[in-house]
C-alpha positions in Angstrom: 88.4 26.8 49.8 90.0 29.8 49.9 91.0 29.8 46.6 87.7 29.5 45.2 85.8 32.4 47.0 89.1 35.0 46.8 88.0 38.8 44.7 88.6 38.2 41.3 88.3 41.7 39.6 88.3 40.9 36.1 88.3 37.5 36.2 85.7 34.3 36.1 84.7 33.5 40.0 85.0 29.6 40.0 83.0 29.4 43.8 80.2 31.1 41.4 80.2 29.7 38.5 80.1 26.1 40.2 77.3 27.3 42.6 75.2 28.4 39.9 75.9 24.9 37.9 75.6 22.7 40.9 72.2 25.2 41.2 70.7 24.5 38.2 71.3 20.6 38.4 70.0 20.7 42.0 66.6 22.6 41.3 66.1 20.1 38.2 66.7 17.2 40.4 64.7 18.9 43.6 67.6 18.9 46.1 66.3 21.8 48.0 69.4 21.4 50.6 71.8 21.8 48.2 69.8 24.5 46.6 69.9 26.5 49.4 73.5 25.9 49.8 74.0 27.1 46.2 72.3 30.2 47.2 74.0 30.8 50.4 77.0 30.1 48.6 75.8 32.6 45.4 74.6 35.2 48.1 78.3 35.2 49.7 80.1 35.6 46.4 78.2 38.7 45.7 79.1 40.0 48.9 82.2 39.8 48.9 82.7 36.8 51.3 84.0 33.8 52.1 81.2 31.0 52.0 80.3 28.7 55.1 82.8 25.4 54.2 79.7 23.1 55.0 77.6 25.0 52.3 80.9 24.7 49.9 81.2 20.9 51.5 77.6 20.8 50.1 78.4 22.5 46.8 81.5 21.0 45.7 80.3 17.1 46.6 77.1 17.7 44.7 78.7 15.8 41.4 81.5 13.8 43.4 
């Protein structure tokens, strides 16, 4: 998980970019758990931080 939430600069931030995915799907569907998992996990990415691995747990399982 790691991976997915290092600094970029210059690059695409996968951890984002899946959040906000898994974030528009969720709010369509009404998953408000893993909407606010998305955000936590949006909210950390700005930041500049790793993400809570249950809210990435959350994230990542959303299509699995």
């Amino acid at each position: 998980m790691a991976l997915l939430s290092q600094d970029q600069t210059g690059q695409d931030n996968p951890a984002g970019d899946v959040a906000w995915t898994v974030l528009d799907a969720a709010n369509d569907l009404g998953d408000t758990v893993t909407v606010e998992a998305c955000r936590r996990v949006i909210d950390a990415n700005l930041r500049g931080i790793e993400p809570a691995p249950s809210d990435m747990a959350i994230v990542v399982a959303f299509f699995g």
